[in-house]
C-alpha positions in Angstrom: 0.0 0.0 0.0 1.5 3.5 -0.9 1.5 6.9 0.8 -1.0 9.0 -1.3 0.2 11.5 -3.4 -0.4 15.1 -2.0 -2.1 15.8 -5.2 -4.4 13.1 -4.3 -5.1 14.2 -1.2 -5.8 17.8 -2.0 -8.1 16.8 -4.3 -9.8 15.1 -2.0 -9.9 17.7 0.3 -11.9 19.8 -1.9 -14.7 17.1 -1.4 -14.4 17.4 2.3 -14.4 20.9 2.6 -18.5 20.9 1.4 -18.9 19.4 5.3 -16.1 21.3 6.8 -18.9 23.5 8.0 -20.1 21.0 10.0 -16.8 20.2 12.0 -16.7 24.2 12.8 -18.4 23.7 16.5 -16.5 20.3 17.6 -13.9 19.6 20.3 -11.4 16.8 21.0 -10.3 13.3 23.4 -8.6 10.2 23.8 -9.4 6.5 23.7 -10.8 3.6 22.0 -14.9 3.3 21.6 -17.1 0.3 19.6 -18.1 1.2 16.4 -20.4 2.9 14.9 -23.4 0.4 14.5 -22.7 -0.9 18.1 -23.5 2.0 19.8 -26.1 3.9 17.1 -30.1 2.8 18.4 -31.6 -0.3 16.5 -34.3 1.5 14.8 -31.6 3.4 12.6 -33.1 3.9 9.1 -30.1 5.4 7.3 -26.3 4.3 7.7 -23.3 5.7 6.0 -20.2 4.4 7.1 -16.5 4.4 6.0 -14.1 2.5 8.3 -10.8 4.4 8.4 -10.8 7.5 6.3 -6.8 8.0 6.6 -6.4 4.3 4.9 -9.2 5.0 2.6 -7.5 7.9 1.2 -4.3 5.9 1.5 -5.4 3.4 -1.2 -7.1 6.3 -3.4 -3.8 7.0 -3.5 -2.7 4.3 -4.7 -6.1 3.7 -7.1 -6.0 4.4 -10.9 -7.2 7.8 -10.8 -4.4 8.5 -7.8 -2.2 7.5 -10.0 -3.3 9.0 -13.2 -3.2 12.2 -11.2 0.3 12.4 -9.8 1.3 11.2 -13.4 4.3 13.8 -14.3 2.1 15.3 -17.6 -1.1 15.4 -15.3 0.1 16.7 -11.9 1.4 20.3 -12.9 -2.3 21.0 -13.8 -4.0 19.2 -10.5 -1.4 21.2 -8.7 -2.7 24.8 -10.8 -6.5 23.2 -9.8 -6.0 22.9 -6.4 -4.1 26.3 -6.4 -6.7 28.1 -7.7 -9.5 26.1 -5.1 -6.6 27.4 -2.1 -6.3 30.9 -3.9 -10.9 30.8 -3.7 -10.5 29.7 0.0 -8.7 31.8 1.7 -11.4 34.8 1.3 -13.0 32.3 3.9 -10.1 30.9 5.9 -10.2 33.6 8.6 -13.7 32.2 10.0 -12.9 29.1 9.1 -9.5 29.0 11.1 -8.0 26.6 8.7 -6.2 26.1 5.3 -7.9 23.4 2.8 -5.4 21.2 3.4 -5.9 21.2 7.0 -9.2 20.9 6.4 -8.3 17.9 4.6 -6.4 16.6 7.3 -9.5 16.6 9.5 -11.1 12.8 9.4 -8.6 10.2 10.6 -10.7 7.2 11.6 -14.1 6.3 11.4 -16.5 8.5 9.8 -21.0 7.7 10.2 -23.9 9.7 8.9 -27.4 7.9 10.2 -30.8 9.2 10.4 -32.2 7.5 13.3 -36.4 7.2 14.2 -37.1 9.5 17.1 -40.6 8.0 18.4 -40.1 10.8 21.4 -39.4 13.9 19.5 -42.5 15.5 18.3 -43.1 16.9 15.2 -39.2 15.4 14.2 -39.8 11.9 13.1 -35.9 11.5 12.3 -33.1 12.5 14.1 -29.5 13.2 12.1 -26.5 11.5 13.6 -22.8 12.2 12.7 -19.8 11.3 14.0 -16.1 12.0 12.9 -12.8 10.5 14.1 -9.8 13.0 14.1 -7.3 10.8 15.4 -4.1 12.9 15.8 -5.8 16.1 13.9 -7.1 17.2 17.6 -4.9 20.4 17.5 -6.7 21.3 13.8 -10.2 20.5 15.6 -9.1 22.9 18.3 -9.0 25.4 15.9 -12.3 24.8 14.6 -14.2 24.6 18.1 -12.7 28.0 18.9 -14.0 29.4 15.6 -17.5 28.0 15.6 -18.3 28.9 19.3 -16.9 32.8 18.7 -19.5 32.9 16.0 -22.1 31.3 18.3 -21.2 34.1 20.2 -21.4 36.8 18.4 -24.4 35.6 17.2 -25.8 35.5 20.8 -27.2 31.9 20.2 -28.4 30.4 23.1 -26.7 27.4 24.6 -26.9 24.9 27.5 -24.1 22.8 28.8 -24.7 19.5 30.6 -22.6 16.6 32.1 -23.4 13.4 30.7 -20.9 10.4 32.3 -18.4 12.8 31.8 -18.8 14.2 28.8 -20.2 17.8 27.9 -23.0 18.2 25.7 -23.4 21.2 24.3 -27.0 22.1 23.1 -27.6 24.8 20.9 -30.8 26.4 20.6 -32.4 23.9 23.7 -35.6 25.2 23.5 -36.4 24.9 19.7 -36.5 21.3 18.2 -36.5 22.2 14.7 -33.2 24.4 15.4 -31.7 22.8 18.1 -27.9 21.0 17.8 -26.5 18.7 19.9 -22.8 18.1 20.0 -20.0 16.5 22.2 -16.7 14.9 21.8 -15.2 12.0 23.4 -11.9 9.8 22.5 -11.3 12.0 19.7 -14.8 11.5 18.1 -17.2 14.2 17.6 -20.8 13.3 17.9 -23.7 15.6 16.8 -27.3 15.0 16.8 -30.4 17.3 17.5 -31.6 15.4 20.2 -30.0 15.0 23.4 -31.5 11.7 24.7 -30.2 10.4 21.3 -26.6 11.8 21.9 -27.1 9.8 25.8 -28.0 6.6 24.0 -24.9 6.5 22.3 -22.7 7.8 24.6 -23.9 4.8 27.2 -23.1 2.3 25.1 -19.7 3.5 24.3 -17.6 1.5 25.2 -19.4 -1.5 26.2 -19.1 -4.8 24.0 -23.2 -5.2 23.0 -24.6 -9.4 23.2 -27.3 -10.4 21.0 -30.1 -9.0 23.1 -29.2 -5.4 23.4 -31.2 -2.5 21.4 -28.3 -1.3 19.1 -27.8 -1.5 15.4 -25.6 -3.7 15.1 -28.2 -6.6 16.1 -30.9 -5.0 13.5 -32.0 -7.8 12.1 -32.3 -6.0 7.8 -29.1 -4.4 8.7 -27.3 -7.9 9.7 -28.8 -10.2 6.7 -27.9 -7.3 4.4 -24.1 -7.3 5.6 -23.8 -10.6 5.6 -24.6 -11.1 1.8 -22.5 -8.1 1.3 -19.0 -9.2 3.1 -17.7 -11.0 -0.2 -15.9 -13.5 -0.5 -12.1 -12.5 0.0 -10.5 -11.5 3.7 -10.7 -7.6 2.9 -13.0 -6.1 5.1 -15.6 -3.6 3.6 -14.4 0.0 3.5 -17.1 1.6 3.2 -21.0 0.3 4.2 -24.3 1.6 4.1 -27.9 0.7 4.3 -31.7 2.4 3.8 -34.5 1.3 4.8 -37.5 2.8 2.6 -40.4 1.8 4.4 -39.1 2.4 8.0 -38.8 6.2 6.7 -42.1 6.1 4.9 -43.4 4.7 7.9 -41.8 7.4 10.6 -43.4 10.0 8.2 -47.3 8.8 8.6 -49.1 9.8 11.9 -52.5 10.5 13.0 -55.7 9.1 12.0 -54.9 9.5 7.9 -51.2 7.9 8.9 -53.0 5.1 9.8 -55.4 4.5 7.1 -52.7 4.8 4.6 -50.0 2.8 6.3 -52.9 -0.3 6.4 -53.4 0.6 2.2 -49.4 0.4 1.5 -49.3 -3.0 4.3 -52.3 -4.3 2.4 -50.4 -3.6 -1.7 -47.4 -5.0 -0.1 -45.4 -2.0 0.0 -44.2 -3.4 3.8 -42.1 -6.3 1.8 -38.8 -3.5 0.7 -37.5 -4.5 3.8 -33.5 -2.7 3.1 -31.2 -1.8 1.0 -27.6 -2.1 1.7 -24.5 -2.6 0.4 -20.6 -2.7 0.8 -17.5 -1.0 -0.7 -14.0 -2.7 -1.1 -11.0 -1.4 -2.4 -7.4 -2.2 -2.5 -8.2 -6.5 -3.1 -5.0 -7.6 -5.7 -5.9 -6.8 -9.6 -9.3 -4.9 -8.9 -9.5 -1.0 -8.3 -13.0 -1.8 -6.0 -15.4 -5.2 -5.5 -19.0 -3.4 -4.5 -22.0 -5.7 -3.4 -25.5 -4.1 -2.8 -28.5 -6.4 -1.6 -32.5 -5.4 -1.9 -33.5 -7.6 0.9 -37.1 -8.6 0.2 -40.0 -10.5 2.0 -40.5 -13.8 1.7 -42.5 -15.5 0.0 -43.1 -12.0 -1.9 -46.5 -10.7 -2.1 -47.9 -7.6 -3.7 -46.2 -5.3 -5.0 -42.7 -6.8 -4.1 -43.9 -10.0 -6.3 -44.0 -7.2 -9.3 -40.5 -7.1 -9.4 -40.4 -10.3 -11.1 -36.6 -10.7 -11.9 -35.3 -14.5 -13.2 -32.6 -15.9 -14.7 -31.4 -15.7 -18.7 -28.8 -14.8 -21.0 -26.5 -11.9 -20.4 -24.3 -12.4 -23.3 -25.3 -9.2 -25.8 -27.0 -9.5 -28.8 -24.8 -8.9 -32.5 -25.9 -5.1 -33.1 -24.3 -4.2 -29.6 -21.2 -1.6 -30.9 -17.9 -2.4 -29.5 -17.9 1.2 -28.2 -20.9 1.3 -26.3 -20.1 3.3 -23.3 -23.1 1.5 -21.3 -24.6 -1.8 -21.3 -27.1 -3.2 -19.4 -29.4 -6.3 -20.1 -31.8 -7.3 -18.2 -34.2 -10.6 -18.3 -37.7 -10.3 -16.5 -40.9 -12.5 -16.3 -43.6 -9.6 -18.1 -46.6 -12.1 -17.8 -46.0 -12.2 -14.0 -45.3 -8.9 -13.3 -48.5 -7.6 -15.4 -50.9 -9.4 -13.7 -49.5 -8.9 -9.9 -49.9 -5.1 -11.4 -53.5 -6.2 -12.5 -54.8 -8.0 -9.2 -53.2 -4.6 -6.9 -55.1 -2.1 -9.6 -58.0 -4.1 -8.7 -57.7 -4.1 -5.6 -56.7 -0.2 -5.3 -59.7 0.5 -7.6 -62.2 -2.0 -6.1 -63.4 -3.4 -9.1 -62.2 -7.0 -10.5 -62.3 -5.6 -13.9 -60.7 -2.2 -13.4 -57.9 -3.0 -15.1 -59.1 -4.8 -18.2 -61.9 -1.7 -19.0 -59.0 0.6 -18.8 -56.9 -1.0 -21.5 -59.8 -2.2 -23.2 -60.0 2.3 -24.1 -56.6 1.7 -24.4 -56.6 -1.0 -27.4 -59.2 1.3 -29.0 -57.1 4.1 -29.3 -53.7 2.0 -30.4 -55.9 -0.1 -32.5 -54.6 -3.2 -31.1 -54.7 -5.0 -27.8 -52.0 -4.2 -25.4 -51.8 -7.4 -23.8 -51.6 -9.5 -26.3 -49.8 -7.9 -29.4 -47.7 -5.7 -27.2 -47.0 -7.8 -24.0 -47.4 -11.0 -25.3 -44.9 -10.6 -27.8 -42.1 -9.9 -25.4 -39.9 -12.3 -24.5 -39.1 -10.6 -21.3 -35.3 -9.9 -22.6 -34.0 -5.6 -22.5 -30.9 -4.5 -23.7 -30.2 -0.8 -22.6 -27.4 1.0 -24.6 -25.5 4.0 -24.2 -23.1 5.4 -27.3 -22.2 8.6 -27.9 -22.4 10.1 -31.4 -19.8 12.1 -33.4 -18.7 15.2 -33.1 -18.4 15.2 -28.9 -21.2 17.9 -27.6 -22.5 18.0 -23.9 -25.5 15.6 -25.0 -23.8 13.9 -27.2 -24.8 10.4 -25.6 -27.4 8.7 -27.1 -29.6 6.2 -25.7 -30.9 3.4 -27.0 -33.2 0.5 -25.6 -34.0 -2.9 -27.3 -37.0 -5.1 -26.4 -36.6 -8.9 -27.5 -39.8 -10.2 -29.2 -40.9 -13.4 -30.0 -42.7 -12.4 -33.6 -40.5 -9.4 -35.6 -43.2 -9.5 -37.9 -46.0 -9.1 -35.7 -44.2 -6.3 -34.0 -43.9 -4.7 -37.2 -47.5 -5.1 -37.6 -48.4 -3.8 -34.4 -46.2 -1.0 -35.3 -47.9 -0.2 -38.4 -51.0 -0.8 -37.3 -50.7 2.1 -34.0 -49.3 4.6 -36.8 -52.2 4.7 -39.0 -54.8 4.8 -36.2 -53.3 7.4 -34.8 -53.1 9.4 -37.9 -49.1 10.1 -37.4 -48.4 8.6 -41.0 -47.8 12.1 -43.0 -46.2 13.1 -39.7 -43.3 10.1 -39.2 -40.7 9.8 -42.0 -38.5 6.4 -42.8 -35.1 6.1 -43.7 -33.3 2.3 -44.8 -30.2 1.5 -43.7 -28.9 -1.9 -43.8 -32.0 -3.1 -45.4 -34.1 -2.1 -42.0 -36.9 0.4 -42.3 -36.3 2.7 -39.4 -39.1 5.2 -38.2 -38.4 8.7 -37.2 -40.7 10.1 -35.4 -41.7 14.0 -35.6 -39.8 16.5 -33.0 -41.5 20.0 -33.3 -40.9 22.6 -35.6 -43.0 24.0 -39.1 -45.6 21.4 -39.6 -45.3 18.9 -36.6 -47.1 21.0 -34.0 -50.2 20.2 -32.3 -53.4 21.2 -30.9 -54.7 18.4 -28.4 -57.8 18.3 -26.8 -60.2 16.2 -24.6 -63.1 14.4 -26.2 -66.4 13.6 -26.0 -66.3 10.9 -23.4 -64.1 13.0 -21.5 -61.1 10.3 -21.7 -60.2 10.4 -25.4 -57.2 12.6 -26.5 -57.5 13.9 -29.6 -54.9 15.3 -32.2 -55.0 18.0 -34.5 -52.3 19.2 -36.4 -51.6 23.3 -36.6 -49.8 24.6 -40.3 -48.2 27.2 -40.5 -50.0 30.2 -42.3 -46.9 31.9 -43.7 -43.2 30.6 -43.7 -41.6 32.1 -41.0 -37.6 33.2 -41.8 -35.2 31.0 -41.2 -34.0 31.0 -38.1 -30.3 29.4 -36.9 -31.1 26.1 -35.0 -30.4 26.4 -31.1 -29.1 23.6 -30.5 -26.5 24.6 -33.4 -26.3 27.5 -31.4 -25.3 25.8 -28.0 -23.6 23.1 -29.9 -25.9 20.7 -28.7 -27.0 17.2 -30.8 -30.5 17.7 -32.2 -32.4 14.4 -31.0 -33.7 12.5 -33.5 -36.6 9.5 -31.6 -36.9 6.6 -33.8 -37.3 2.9 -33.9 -36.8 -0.3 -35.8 -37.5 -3.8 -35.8 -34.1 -5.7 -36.4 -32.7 -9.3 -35.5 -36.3 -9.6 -33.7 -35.8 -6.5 -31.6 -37.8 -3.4 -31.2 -35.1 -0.8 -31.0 -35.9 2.9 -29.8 -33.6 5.5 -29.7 -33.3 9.6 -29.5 -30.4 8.9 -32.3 -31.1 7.8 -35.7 -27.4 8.4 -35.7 -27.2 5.4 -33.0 -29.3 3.1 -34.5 -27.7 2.9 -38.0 -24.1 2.3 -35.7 -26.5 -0.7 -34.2 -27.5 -1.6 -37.6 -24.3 -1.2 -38.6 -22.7 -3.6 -36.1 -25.1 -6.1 -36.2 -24.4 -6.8 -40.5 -20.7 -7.2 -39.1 -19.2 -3.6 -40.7 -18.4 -2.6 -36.8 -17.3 -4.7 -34.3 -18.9 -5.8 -31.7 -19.1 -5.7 -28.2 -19.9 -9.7 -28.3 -16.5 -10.3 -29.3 -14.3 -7.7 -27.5 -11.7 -8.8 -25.2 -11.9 -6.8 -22.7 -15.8 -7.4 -22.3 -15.2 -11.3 -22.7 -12.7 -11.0 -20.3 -15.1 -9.2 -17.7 -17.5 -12.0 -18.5 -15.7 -14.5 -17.6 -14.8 -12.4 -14.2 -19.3 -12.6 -13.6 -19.7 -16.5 -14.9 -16.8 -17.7 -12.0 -18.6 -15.9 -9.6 -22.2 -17.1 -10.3 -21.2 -20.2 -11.6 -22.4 -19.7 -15.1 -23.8 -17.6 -18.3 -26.9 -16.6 -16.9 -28.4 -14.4 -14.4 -31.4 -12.0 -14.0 -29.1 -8.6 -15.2 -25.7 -7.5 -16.1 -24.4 -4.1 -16.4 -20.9 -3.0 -18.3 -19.5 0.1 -18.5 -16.5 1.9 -20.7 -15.3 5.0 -18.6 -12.6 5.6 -21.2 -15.5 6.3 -24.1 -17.2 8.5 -21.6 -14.1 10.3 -20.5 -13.2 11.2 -24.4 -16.4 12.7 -25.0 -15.7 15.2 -22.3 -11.8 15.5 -22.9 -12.9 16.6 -26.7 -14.9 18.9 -25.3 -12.8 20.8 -23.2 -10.5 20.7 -26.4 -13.1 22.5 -28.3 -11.9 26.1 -29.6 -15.9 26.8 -29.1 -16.3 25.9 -25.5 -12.9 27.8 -25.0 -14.3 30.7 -26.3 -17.5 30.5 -24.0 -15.2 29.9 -21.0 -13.0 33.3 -22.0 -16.6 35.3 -22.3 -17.9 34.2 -19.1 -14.6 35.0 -17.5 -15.6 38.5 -17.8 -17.6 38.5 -15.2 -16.9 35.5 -13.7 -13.5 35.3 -11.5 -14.1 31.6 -11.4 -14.1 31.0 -15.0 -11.2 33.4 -15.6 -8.8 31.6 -13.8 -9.9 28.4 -14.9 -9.3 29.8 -18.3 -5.9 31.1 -17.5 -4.8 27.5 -16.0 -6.0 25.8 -19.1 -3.7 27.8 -21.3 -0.5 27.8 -18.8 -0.9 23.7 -18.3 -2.7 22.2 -21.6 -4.5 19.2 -21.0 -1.9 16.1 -21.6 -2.7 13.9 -24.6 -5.9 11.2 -24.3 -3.4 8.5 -23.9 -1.8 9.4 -21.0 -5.2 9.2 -19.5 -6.8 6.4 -20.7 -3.6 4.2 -19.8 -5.4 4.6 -16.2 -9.0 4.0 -17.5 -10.3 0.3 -16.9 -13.8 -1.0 -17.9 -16.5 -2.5 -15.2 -19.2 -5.0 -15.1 -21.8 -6.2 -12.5 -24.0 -8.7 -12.4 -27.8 -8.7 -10.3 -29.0 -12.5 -9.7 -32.2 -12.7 -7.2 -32.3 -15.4 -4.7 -35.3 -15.9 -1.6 -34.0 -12.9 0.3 -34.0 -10.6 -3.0 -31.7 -8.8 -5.3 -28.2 -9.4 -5.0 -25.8 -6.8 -7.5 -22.3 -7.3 -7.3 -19.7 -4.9 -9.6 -16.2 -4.6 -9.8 -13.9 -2.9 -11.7 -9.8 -4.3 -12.9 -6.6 -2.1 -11.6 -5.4 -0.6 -14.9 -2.4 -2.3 -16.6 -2.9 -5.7 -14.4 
């Protein structure tokens, strides 16, 4: 493991600064305590933990993009950076006390955010809890006390002081809940809260060793199945944690007699089943920059509207048409049949009719001019590819998306298609284009002859369409997104290699169509992804899976890197600077340290890839990314 770079940790440091403000009022200790979830209460509904922030920064160090930025062509412009972010900070430092790289300096240890349920507080169904270990940065936190309580006291906020097993808390603004701080230190850890029986709670158990019976989070029953499918398989303990849970919050939030009623709706849809989310962090494991696992723990068996998310195993490999240089891919396999009609029985149920759902897409069929169910639904195989690709010449939207929905019938998609266009009346308004013997369908996107007037019919339900012409041409005006050098989107479909393929590219599409005839290559056959698949099957134990996710930082990173090149966007940056001290500097850096070639950054780039497989306590994702040049 190496010393970080200071460049590293600078950089860092800027991140840290946006909570410096809340170290400003804190004081130091010395000693050991448990951590964090042993001594935060059990009914803690959000946790945010990492371990050791000094070795945490250590390895960022030591990560590609630590690297990338001490490189000897890239660190004279971090250095200019983090000049200019000093130069901007010290019109603050005086009540602030500190530097940015003091600042920096700050965390040592262990550092928790949590939002814990107050059941006793009111009007304030949460309580915030953060605490911070300074380690051997007392002296720096010293610093910061003294600035934070002069302001306090110019401020003539009131405070109250009281002895706690030997600690001080001090209690700002005592007598107004929704104002009111709590803070204290002990063994070099700075606790705050806004409630002081929450602050005792955690200062009682500070030091004592919990067992399996005591009311702490630790022994929180989500939080402990979560972790434990989230520890991984190698020796490295997690560096950084955290778990949610979404219907503890949404339950803290109801109260009173309308609380109740809708708490029993939501229990009785099955809302109650998203029992957590959680996941873990690991960095520094031989050959990978970071191994993250995240778990949706659900009920079981599910019911309601947890048995929507209807997840199962298939194929992950991508399909032909999948570009080589796709800077995203996800796929995803899903049982439609299952989650349509859970969806059916809870509309039912919510609407209190056993045929709610069918009379509603029974309008629905009339207005498409087919039947939703069973040329649209039933036609899926259950198989989505999501793409992301970004289109030539590099703008700020310049990434096009693209999503493709496996079908058992092309042709009856094609009919479907067809049919929906003409009873809709949008065939003068949708143009075709053929590329690769495809016929792909553009559809219309404002402008002279496209708007239109839409109104409600008869039956009060029915939309209805009616196109507006222009009286006289209008002059030619430039196109703003020419103007902001943005890409002009371009929606569109196509039904190819028994696909339906949607896009906001046409430009996207005809790279798919492209690929898929074998002029491009594809991502199919591309080492790096094969090698990354290979990575997933050894650790699910083969091909298949419910989703898989892949992603190209290096494509995404040159979009942005031409950007900054552009003489256009240079320009912009030399206009604003006028008024803008910000942008003037940035500006004046940019021409004193050029931005190093693309390949001295990409050396550090490294591809990712994930994989989601569902099992009977719910959705388990697990991503990891390879150390560049290993």
């Amino acid at each position: 493991m190496r010393v970080p770079k200071p460049t590293v940790r600078r950089t860092l440091g800027l991140i840290l600064t946006l909570v410096g403000s809340w170290a400003a009022m804190v004081n130091p200790a010395a000693a050991q305590r448990r951590p964090a979830a042993e001594i935060l209460p059990e009914e803690t509904l959000i946790y945010f933990r990492i371990a050791d922030m000094k070795e945490f920064l250590e390895i960022a160090g030591d990560s590609s993009m630590g690297r990338m930025m001490s490189d000897p062509e890239v660190a004279p412009l971090v250095d200019n950076l983090w000049g200019m972010a000093t130069d901007e900070f010290e019109q603050v430092r005086d009540q602030v006390g500190l530097s940015l790289d003091e600042l920096a300096q700050l965390p040592q240890g262990e550092v928790c955010f949590a939002l814990v349920r107050n059941k006793n507080a009111g009007d304030l169904p949460f309580s915030p809890v953060l605490l911070i270990d300074v380690g051997d940065s007392a002296d720096l936190a010293e610093v910061l006390q003294g600035k934070g309580e002069a302001m306090l006291e110019e401020r003539g906020t009131n405070r109250e002081e009281e002895d706690y097993d030997g600690t001080q808390l001090k209690i700002i603004n005592p007598n107004f809940p929704d104002e009111r701080m709590v803070y204290f230190v002990r063994d070099n850890t700075y606790g705050f809260t806004n409630d002081p029986e929450i602050a005792k709670s955690i200062l009682t158990r500070w030091n004592v060793a919990p067992n399996n019976r005591d009311d702490v989070f630790s022994n929180n029953r989500k939080f402990v199945t979560i972790m434990n499918r989230c520890r991984g398989t190698s020796d490295a303990r997690p560096d950084m944690t955290f778990f949610i849970d979404p219907y503890g919050i949404f339950q803290a939030t109801q109260t009173g007699v309308q609380g109740a009623v809708v708490l029993a709706l939501s229990k009785s849809l099955g809302f109650d089943g998203f029992l957590g989310i959680g996941g873990s962090v690991i960095t520094g494991v031989e050959g990978y920059e970071s191994i993250s696992h995240m778990h949706v723990l659900l009920a079981n068996p599910r019911a309601g509207a947890v048995k929507m998310l209807a997840m199962q195993d298939g194929p992950i490999e991508p399909p032909s048409f999948v570009p080589a240089d796709a800077i995203n891919y996800i796929t995803v396999n899903w049982d439609v049949e299952s989650t349509y009609e859970t969806f059916e029985e809870l509309y039912n149920k919510t609407s209190q009719s056993e045929t709610a759902l069918a009379d509603a897409v029974a309008q629905l069929d009339e207005r498409l001019g087919v039947s939703l169910r069973e040329d649209i639904i039933g036609n899926l195989t259950g198989r989505l590819h999501y793409i992301q690709w970004s289109v030539p010449p590099s703008r700020l939207n310049s990434q096009a998306t693209i999503v493709a929905f496996e079908v058992k019938d092309a042709e009856a998609a094609e009919e479907t298609i067809a049919k929906t266009i003409e009873t809709r009346e949008m065939t003068d308004r949708m143009t075709e284009d053929r590329h690769e013997g495809a016929t792909i369908r553009i559809f219309p996107t404002g402008g002279r002859g496209n708007r239109v007037r839409v109104g409600v019919g008869s039956d009060g339900v029915t939309r209805e369409f009616e196109r507006i012409e222009d009286e006289e041409p209008a002059q030619e005006e430039e196109d703003p997104f020419e103007r902001q050098n943005l890409r002009r989107p371009t929606p569109c479909m196509v039904v190819y290699d028994n696909h339906l393929i949607i896009s906001d590219s046409i430009e996207a599409v005809k790279e798919l169509l492209s690929t898929g005839a074998g002029r491009k290559d594809s991502l199919a056959s591309d080492p790096e992804f094969q090698e990354m698949l290979q990575d997933i099957e050894r650790q699910i134990g083969g091909p298949q899976a419910g989703a898989m996710i892949f992603s190209d930082p290096e494509k995404a990173l040159k979009n942005f890197y031409d950007l900054a090149q552009d003489g256009r966007n240079r320009d912009r940056l030399r206009e604003a600077g006028g008024e803008n001290r910000f942008a003037r500097r940035l500006d004046e850096i940019l021409e004193e340290t050029p931005l190093p070639p693309f390949e001295v950054l990409a050396k550090y780039m490294t591809a990712g890839g994930g994989v989601m497989t569902n099992d009977e306590t719910g959705f388990h994702y697990f991503t990891f990314q390879r150390r560049a040049g290993e």
